[in-house]
C-alpha positions as CSV (number, residue, x, y, z in Angstrom):
1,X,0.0,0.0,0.0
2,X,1.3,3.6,-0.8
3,X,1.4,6.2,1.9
4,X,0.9,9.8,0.0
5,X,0.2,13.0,1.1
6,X,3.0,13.0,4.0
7,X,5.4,16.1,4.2
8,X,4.3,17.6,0.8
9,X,3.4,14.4,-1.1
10,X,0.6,14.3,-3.3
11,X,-0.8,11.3,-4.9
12,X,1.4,8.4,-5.7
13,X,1.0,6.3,-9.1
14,X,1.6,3.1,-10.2
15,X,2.7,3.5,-13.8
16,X,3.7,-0.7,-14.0
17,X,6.4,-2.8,-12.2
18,X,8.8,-1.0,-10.5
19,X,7.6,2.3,-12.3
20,X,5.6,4.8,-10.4
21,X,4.9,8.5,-10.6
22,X,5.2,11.2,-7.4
23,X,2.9,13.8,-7.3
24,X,4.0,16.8,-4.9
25,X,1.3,19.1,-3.3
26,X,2.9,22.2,-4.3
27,X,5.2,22.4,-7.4
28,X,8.5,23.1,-7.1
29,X,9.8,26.5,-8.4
30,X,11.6,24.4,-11.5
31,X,12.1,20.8,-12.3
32,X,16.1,21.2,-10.9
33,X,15.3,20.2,-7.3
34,X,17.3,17.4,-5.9
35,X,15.7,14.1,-5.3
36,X,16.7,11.1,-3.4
37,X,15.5,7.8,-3.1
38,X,15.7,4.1,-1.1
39,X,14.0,1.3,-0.3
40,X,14.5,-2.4,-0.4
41,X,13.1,-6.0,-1.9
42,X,12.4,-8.9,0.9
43,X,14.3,-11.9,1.1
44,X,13.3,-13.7,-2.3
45,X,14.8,-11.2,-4.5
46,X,18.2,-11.6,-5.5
47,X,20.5,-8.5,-6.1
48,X,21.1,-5.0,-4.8
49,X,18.1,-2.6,-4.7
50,X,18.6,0.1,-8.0
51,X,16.6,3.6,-8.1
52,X,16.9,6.5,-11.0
53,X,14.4,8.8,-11.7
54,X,12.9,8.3,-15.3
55,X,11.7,12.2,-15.7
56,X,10.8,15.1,-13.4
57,X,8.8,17.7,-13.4
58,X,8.4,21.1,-11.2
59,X,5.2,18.8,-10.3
60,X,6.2,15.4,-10.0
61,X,9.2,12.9,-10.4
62,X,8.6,9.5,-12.1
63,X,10.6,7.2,-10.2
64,X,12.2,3.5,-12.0
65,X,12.9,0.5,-9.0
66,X,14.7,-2.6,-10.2
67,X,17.8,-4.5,-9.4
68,X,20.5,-6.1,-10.6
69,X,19.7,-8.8,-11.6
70,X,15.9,-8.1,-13.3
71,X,15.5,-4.7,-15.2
72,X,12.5,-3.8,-13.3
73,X,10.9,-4.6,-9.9
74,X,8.4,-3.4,-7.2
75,X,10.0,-3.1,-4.3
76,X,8.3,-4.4,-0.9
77,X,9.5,-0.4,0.9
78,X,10.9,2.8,-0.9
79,X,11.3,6.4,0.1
80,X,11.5,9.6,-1.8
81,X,13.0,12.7,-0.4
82,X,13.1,15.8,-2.4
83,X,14.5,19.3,-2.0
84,X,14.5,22.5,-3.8
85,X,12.9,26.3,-3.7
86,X,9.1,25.9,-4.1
87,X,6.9,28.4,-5.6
């Protein structure tokens, strides 16, 4: 289950496996904010947990989870920090 609308997060999408879309509550002042994220698989996948970011917008970031060992795959936690000068 997704958790949204915590410390500025809007609605969260799921675009396909290991694919999904952040929406933030207020836009950021340009798409050049930073953003980090993490997370993890459970014990059956095999391989370190891999994150990128796909495209971003001053609204939203579209976030890619895989590993390395499978090109893409929904991880079982992640988090999403972001920071940059709103509007």
């Amino acid at each position: 289950a997704f958790r949204s609308g915590d410390y500025g997060m809007g609605a969260i999408v799921d675009n396909g496996t290991g694919n999904f879309t952040i929406n933030w509550d207020s836009d950021f002042g340009a798409a050049d904010y930073a953003v980090a994220v993490m997370g993890d698989f459970d014990s059956t996948a095999n391989g370190a947990v891999q994150f990128g970011y796909y495209s971003k917008t001053a609204s939203s970031v579209r976030v890619l989870c895989g590993s390395n060992t499978t090109a893409l795959n929904d991880c079982d936690d992640f988090s999403v920090m972001a920071t940059g000068s709103r509007n």
